[in-house]
C-alpha positions in Angstrom: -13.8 4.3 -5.6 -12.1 4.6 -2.4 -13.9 7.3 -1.0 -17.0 6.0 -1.9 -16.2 2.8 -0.4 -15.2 4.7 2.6 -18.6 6.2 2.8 -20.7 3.4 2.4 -18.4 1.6 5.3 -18.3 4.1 7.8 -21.6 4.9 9.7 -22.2 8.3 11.3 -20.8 11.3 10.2 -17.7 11.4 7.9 -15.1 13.4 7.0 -13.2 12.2 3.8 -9.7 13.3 3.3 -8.3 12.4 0.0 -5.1 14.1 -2.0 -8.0 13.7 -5.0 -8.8 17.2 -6.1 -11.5 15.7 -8.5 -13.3 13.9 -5.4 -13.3 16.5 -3.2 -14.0 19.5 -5.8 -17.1 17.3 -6.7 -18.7 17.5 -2.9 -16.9 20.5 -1.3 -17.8 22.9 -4.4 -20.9 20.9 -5.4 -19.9 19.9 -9.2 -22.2 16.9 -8.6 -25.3 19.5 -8.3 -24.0 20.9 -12.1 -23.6 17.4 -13.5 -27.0 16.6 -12.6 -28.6 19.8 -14.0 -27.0 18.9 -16.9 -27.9 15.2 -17.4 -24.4 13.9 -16.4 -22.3 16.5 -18.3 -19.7 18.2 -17.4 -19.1 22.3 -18.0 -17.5 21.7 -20.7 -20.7 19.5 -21.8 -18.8 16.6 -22.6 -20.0 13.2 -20.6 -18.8 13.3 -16.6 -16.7 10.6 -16.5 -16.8 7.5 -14.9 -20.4 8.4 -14.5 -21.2 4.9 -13.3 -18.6 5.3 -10.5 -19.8 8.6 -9.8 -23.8 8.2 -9.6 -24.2 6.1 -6.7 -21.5 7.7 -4.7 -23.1 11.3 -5.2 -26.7 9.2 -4.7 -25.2 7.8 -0.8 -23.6 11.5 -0.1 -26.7 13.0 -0.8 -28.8 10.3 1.0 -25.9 10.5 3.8 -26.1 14.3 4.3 -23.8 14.1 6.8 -19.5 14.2 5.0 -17.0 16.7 4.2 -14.7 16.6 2.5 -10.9 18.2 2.7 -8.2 18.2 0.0 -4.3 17.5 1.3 -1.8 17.5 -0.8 -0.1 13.8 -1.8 2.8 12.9 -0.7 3.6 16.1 0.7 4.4 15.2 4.7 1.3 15.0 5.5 1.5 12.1 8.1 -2.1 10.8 7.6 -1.7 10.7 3.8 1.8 9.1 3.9 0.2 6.5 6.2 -2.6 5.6 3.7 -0.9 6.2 0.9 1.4 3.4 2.3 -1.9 0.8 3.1 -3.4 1.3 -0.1 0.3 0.4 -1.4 0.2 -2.6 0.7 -3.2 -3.8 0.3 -2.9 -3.3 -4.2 0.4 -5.3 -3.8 -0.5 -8.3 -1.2 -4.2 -8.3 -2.6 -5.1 -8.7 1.5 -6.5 -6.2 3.6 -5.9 -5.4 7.3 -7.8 -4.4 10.5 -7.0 -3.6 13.8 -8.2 -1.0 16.8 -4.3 0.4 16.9 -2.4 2.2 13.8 0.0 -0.3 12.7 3.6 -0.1 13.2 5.2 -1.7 9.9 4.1 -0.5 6.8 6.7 1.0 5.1 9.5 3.3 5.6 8.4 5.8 7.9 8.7 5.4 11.5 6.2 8.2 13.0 2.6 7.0 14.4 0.7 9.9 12.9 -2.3 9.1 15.1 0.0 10.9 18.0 1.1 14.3 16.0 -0.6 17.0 16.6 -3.9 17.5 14.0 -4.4 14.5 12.8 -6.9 11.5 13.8 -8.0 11.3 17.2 -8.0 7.6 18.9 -11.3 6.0 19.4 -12.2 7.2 16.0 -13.0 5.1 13.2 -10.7 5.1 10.1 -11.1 3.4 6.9 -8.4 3.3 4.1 -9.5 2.2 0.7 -6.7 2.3 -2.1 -6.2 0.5 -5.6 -4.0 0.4 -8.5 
């Protein structure tokens, strides 16, 4: 659910990196096209599941044509992870969200701005973090 919101929030091109092999296998190696062809079943033709989650995000993808999508492993130092990973933390246990044009500076233990380390987002790019429990 929170790459799809993602998706539908973002306009223009997107690139969705999520620690969610399942998400990402289903755009970057296409499972979506197999699920299809197969009326919603998976390889092991057993119902996908969570279809009804699934259906409308593969239906705004497609409709999109225009995201990637990139594994990272979770909570492995990955300093854009560990930042989300921290806000969708946040947000599931305060139940409020948060916006803002800078990355914020007090959510959680680590101290690094990984918006300044080398490879990770660029400033002036929009950034949406979706999370839940």
């Amino acid at each position: 659910m929170a790459a799809y919101r993602a998706v539908q929030a973002l306009d223009g091109p997107v690139h969705i990196v999520s620690d969610s092999t399942y998400v990402v296998n289903c755009f970057r190696d296409e499972w979506w096209e197999g699920w299809i062809a197969r009326g919603w079943k998976n390889s092991a033709k057993k119902p996908v599941a969570n279809r009804d989650l699934w259906e409308p995000f593969v239906a705004l993808v497609r409709d999109r044509d225009d995201g990637t999508f990139r594994w990272v492993k979770g909570h492995g130092g990955d300093p854009m992870n560990d930042l989300v990973d921290r806000l969708a933390v946040e947000a599931a246990s305060t139940q409020r969200a948060r916006s803002g044009s800078e990355p914020p500076t007090e959510v959680g233990p680590a101290d690094r701005t990984p918006f300044r380390e080398e490879g990770s987002a660029l400033p002036g790019h929009p950034l949406a973090v979706f999370g839940h429990r």
